[in-house]
C-alpha positions as a Markdown table, in Angstrom:
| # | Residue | x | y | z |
|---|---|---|---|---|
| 1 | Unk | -32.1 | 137.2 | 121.7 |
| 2 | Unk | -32.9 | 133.9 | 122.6 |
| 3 | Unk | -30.4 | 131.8 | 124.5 |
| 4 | Unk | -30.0 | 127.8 | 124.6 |
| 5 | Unk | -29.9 | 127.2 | 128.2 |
| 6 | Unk | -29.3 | 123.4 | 130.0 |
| 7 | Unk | -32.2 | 121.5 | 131.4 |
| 8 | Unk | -29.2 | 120.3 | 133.4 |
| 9 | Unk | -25.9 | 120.9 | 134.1 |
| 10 | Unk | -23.7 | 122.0 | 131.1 |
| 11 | Unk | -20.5 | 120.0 | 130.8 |
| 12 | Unk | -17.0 | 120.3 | 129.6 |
| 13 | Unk | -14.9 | 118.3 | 127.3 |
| 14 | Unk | -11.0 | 119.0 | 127.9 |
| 15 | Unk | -8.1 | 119.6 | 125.0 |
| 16 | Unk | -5.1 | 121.8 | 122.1 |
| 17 | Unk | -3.2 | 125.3 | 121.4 |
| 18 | Unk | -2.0 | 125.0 | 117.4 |
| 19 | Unk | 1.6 | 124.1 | 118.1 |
| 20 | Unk | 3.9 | 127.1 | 116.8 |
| 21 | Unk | 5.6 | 127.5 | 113.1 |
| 22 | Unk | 8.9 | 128.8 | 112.3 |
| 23 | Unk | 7.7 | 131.5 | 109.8 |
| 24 | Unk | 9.4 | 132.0 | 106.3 |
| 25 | Unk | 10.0 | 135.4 | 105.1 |
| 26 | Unk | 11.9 | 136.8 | 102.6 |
| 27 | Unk | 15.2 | 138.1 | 103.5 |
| 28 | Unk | 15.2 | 142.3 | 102.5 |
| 29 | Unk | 18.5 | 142.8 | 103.5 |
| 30 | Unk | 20.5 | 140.3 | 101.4 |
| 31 | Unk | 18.6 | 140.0 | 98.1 |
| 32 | Unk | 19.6 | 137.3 | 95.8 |
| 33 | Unk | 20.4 | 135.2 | 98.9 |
| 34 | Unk | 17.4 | 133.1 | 99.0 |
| 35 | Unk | 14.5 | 132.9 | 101.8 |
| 36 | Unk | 15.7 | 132.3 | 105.6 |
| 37 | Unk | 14.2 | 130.9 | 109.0 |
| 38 | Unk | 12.8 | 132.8 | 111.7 |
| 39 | Unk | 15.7 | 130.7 | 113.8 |
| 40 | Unk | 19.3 | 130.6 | 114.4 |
| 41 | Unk | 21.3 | 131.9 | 110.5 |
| 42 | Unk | 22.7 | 129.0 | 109.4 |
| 43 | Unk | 24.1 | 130.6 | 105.5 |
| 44 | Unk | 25.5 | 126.7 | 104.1 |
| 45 | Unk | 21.9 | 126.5 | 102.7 |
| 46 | Unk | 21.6 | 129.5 | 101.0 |
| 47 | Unk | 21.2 | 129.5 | 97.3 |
| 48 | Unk | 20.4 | 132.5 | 94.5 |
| 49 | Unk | 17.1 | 132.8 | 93.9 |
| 50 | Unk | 16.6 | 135.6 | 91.5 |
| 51 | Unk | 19.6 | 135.3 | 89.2 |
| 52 | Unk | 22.9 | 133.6 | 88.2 |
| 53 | Unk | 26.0 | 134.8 | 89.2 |
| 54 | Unk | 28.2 | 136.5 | 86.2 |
| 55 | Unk | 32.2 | 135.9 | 86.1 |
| 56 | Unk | 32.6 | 139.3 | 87.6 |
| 57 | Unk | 30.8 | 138.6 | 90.6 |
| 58 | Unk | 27.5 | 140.4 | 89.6 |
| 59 | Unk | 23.7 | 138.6 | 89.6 |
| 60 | Unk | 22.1 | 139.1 | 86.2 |
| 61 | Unk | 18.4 | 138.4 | 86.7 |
| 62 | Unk | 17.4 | 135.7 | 84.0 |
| 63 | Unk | 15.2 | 136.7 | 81.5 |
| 64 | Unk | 11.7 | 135.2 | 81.9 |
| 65 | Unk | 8.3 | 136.2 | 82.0 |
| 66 | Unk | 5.8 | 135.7 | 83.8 |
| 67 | Unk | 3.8 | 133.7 | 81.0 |
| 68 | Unk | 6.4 | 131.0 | 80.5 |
| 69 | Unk | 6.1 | 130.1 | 84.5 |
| 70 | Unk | 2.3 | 129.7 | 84.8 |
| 71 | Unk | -0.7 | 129.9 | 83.0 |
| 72 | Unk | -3.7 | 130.8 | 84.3 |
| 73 | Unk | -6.5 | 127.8 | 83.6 |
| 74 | Unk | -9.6 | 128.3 | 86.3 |
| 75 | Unk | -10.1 | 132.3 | 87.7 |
| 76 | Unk | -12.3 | 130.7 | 90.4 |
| 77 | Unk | -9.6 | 129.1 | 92.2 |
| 78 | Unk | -11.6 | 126.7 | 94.0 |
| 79 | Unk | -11.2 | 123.0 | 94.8 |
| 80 | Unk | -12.2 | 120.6 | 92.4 |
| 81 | Unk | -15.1 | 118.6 | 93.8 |
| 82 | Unk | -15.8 | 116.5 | 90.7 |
| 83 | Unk | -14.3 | 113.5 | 91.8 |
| 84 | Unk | -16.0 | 109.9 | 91.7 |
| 85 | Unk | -16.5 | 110.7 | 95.5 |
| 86 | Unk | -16.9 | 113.2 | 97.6 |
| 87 | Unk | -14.6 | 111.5 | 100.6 |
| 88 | Unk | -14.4 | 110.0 | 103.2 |
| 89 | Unk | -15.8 | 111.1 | 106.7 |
| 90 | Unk | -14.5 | 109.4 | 110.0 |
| 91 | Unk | -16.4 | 110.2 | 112.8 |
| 92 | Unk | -14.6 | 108.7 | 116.2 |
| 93 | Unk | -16.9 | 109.1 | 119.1 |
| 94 | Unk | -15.9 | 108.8 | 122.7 |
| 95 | Unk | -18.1 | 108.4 | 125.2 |
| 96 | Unk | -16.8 | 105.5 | 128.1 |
| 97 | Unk | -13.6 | 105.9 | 129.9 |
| 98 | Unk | -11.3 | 104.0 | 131.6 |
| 99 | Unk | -11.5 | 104.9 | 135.4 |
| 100 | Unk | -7.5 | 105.6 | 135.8 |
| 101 | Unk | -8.4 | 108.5 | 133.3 |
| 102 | Unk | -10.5 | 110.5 | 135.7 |
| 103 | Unk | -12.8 | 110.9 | 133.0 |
| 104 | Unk | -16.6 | 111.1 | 133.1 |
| 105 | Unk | -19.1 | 109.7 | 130.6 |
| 106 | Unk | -19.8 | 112.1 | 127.9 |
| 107 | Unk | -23.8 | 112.2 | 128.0 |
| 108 | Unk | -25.3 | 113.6 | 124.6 |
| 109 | Unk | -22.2 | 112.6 | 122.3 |
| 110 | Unk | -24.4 | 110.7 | 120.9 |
| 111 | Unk | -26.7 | 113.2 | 119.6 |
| 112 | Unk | -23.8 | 114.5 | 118.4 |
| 113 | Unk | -22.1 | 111.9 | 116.4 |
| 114 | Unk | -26.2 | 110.7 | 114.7 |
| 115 | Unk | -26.6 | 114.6 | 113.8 |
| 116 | Unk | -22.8 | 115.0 | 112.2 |
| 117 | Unk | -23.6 | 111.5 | 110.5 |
| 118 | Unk | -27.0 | 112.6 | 108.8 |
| 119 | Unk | -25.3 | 116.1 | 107.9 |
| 120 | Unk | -22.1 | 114.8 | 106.1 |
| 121 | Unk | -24.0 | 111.9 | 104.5 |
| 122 | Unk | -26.3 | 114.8 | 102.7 |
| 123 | Unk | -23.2 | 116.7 | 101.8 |
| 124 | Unk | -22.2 | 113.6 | 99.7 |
| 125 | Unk | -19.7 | 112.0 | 102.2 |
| 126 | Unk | -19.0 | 108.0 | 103.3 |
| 127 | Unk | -19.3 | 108.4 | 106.7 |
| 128 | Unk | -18.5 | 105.7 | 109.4 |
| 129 | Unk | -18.9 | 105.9 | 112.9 |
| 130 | Unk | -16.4 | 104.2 | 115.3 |
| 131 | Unk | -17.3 | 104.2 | 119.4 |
| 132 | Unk | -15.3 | 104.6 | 122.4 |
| 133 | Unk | -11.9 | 104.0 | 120.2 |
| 134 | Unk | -8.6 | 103.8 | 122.8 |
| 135 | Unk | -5.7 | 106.2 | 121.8 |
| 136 | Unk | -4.0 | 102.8 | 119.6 |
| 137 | Unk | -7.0 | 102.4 | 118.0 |
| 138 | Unk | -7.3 | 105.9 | 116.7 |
| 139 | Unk | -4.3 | 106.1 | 115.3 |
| 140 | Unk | -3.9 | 102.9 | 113.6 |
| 141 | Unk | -7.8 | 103.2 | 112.4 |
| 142 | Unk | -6.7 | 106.9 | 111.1 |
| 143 | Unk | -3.4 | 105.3 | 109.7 |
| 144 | Unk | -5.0 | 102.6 | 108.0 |
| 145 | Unk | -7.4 | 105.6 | 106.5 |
| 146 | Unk | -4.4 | 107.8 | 104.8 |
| 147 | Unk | -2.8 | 104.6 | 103.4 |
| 148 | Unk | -5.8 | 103.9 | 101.3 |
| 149 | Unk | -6.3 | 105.4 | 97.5 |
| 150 | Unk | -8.2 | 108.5 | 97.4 |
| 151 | Unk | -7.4 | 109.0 | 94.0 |
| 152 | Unk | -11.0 | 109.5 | 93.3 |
| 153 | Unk | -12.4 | 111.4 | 96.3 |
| 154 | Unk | -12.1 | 115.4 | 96.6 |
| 155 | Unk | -11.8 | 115.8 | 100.0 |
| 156 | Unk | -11.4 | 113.8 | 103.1 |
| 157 | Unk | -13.1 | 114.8 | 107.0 |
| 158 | Unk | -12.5 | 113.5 | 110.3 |
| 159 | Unk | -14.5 | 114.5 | 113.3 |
| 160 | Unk | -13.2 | 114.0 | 117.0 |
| 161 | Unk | -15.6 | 113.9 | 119.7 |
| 162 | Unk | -14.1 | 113.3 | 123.2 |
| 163 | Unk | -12.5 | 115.1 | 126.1 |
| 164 | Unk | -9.3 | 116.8 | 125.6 |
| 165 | Unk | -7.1 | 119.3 | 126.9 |
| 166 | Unk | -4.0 | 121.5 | 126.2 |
| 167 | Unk | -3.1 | 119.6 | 122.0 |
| 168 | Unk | -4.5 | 116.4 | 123.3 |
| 169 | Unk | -7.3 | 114.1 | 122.7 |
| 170 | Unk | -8.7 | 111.3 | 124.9 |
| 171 | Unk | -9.3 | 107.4 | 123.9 |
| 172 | Unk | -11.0 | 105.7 | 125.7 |
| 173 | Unk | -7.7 | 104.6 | 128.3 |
| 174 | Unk | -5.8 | 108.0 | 128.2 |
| 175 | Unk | -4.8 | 111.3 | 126.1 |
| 176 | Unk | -3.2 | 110.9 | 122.3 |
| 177 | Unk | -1.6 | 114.2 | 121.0 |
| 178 | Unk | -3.9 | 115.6 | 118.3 |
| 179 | Unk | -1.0 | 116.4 | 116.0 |
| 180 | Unk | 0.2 | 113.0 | 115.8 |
| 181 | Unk | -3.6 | 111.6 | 114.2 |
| 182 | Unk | -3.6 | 115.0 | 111.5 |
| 183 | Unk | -0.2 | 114.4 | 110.5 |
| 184 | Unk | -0.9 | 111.0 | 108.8 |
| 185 | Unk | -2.7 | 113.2 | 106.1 |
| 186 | Unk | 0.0 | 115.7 | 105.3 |
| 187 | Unk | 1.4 | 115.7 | 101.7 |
| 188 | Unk | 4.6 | 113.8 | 102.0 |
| 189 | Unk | 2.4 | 110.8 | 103.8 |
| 190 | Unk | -0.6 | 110.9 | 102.0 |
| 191 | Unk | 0.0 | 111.0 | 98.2 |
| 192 | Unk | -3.6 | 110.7 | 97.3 |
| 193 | Unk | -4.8 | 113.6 | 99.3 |
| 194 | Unk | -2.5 | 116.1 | 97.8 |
| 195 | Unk | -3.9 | 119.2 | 96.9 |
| 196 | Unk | -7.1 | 118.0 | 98.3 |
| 197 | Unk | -8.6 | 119.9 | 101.4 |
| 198 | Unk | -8.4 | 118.3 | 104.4 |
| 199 | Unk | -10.9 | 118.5 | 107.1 |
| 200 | Unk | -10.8 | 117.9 | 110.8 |
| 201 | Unk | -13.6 | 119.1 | 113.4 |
| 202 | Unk | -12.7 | 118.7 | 116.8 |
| 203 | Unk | -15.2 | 118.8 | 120.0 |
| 204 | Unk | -13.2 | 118.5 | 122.7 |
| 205 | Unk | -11.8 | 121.1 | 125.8 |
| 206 | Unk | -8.5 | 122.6 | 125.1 |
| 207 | Unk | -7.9 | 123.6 | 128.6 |
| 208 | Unk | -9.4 | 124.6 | 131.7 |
| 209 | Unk | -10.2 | 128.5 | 131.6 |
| 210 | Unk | -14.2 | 129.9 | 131.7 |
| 211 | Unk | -15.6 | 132.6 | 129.3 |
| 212 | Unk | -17.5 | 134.8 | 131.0 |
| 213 | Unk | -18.4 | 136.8 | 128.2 |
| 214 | Unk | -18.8 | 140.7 | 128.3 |
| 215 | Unk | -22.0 | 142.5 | 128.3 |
| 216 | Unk | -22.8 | 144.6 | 125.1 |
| 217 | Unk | -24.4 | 147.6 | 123.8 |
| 218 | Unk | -25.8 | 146.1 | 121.4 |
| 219 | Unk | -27.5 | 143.6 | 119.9 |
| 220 | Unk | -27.2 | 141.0 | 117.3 |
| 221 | Unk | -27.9 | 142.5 | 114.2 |
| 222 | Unk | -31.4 | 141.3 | 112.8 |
| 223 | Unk | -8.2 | 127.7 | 89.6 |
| 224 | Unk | -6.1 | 125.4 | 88.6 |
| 225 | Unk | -2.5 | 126.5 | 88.4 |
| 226 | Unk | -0.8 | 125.0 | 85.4 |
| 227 | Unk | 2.9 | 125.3 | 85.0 |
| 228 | Unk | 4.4 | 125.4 | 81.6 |
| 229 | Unk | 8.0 | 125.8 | 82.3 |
| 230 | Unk | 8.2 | 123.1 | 85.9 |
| 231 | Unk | 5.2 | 120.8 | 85.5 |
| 232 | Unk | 6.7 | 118.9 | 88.9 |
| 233 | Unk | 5.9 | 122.0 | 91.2 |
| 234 | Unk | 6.4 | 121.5 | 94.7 |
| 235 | Unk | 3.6 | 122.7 | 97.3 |
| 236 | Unk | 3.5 | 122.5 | 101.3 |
| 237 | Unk | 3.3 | 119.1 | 103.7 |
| 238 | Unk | 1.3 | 121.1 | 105.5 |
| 239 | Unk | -1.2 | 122.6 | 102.8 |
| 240 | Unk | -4.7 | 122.0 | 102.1 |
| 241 | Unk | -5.8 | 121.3 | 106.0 |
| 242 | Unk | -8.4 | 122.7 | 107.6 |
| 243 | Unk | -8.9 | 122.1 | 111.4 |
| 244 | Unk | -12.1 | 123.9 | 113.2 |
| 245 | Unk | -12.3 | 123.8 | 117.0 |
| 246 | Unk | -15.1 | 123.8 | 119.2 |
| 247 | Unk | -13.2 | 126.5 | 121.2 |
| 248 | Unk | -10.1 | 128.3 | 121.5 |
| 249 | Unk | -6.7 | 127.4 | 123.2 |
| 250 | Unk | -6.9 | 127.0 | 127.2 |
| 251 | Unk | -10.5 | 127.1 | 127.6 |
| 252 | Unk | -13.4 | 124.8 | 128.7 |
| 253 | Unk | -15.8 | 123.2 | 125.7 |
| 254 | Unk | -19.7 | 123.2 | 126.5 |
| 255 | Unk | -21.7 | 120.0 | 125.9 |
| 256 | Unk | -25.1 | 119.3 | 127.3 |
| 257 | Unk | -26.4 | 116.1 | 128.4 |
| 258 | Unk | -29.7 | 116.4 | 126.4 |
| 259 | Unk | -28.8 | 118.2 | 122.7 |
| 260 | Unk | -25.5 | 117.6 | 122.1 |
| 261 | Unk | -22.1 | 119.9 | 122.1 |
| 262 | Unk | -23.3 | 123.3 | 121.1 |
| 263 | Unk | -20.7 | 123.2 | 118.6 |
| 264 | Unk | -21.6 | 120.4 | 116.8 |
| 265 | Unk | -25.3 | 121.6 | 117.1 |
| 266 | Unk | -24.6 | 124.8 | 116.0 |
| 267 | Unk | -22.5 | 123.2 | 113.0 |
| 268 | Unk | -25.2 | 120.6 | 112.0 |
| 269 | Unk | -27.7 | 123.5 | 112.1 |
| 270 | Unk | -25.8 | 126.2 | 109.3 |
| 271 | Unk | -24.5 | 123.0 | 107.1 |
| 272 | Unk | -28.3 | 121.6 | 107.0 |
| 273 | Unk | -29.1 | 125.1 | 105.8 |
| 274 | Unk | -26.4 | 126.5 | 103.9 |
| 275 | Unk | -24.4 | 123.4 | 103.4 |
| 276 | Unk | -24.3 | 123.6 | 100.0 |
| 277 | Unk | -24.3 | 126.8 | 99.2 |
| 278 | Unk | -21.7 | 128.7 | 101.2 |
| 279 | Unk | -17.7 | 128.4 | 100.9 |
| 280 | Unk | -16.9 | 126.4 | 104.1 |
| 281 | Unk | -15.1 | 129.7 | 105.8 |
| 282 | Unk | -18.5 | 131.4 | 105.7 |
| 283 | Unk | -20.3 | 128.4 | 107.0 |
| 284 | Unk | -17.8 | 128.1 | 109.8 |
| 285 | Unk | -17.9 | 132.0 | 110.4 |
| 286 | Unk | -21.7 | 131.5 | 110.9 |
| 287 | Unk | -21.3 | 128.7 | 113.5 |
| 288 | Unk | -18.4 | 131.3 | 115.4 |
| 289 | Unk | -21.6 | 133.2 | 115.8 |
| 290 | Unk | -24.1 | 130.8 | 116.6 |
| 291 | Unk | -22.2 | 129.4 | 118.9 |
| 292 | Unk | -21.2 | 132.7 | 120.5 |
| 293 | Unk | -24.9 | 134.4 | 120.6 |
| 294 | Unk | -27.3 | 131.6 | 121.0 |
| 295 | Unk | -25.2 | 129.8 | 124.1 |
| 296 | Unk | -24.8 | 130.2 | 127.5 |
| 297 | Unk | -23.9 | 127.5 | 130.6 |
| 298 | Unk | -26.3 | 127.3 | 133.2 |
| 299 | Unk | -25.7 | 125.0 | 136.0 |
| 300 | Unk | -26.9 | 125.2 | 139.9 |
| 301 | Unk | -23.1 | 125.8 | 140.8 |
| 302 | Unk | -22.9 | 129.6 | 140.2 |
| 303 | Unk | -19.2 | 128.5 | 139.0 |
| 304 | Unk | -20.5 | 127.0 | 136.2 |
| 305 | Unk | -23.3 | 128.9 | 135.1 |
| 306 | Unk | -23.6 | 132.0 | 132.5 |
| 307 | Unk | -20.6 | 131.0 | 130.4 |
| 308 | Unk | -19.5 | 131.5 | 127.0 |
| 309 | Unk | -17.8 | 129.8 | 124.1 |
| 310 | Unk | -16.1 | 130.6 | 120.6 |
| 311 | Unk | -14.9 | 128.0 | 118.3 |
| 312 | Unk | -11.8 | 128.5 | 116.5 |
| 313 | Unk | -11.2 | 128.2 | 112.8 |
| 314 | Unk | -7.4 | 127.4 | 111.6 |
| 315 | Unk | -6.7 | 127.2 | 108.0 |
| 316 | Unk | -4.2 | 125.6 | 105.8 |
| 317 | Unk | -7.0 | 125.7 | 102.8 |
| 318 | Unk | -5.5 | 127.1 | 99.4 |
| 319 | Unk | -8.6 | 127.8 | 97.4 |
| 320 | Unk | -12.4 | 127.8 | 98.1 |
| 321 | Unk | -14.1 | 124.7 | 99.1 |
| 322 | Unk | -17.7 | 124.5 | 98.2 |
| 323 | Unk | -19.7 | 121.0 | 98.4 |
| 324 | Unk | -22.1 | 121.8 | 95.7 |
């Protein structure tokens, strides 16, 4: 197995945990009551779900089949990429700090941002690249991005390259929380997107921790929905994101000074290859392994050297996405 070792030292970029969810589950206990929070019971908002109530107190379950509530249009259930455009990519690349940040320079971000621009360009995508962006300028340049009409794109993507740390990102002049960029996108902001996967890759630290990796055995082995009966369904705010993670929350992100973040290398590398052919889980599955077997830190301060590093995948997507 061959590893990627650093001419030079390897370096880190700090940054975010997902933030928790109140989970929704149905209520097994009181049945007809409606769904209920994972939180303190508050019963004013409860409603009947499965029936109406009868004069003599009963629920009589209305009579309805399945057929009159949905219809069944696509079996493939993935995302419609037949749009005018295939979307927009922003690409915000930070590599100069302010010195009151205690930041260093980012050396090889670069590579990085050139590589993800040549890579998203072949998958069909506008892509821009704005440099050294302070946390104001993010947002409003992000803002200014999910106020526009994407009526005719399928999809949007936004890659952040920076430092970062515990659901933060750094501008240029100090730390932004992620969450507050993302959220400009979700359903009830966004009108445009809705229903339209939502894409955001993130290089950056997401705390300070060190993977030392374990020693193994062995080796590496060599839809469309249409509704007849409520055409003005309702989905999720929060549906139809996508956010993949150079690593995992609390731990160090690998970049080196030469080749780029072995993230973002390893993700240029499968989407050149398989870019348009594999559903984008599969593709990011395949840079979870890349990134994992083909990496390790080396650095002349035994501290620093023969570390590891997983990305992390989260997932809001509701169907396949394919850029074919």
């Amino acid at each position: 197995m061959n590893k990627t070792k650093a001419d030079a030292t390897e370096i880190m970029d700090k940054e975010p945990p997902a933030a928790e969810s109140m989970v929704l589950e149905e209520d097994q206990e009181h049945y007809g009551e409606g769904d209920v929070t994972d939180a303190k019971p508050d019963r004013k908002g409860r409603f009947i779900l499965f029936g109406s109530k009868k004069k003599d107190g009963k629920l009589q379950e209305k009579e309805q089949s399945s057929e009159s509530h949905y219809r069944i249009v696509s079996p493939t259930f993935q995302y419609k990429m037949s749009h005018q455009h295939v979307g927009k990519c922003i690409i915000i690349n930070n590599k100069n700090f302010d010195e009151k940040t205690g930041m260093n320079v980012r050396n090889g971000t670069d590579k990085d941002a050139g590589e993800l621009f040549k890579c998203f360009k072949s998958l069909g995508f506008d892509v821009s690249i704005y440099n050294d962006q302070t946390c104001k300028n993010m947002e409003r340049l992000l803002k200014k991005v999910s106020e526009e009409d994407h009526s005719d794109s399928s999809c949007f993507a936004c890659i952040l390259l920076s430092h970062g740390e515990e659901g933060m990102i750094y501008g240029t002049d100090g730390a932004i929380p992620i969450k507050s960029m993302t959220s400009l996108f979700k359903g009830d902001m966004c009108k445009s997107l809705v229903g339209k996967p939502k894409l955001f890759f993130i290089q950056a630290c997401r705390g300070s921790e060190f993977d030392d990796g374990i020693q193994t055995d062995s080796g590496p082995p060599s839809d469309t929905i249409e509704t007849d009966a409520n055409p003005r369904h309702k989905i999720p705010v929060e549906a139809d994101f996508l956010f993949a993670y150079s690593t995992v929350p609390g731990y160090y992100s690998w970049r080196n000074p030469g080749r780029g973040s072995w993230f973002v290398q390893a993700l240029c590398n499968v989407l050149s290859e398989f870019g348009k052919q594999l559903e984008i889980m599969q593709i990011l599955t395949r840079v979870n392994y890349k990134v994992a077997t083909s990496f390790e830190s080396w650095s002349e301060d035994p501290r620093f050297s023969e570390k590891k590093q997983i990305p992390c995948v989260v997932s809001m997507l509701t169907k396949e996405l394919y850029f074919n």
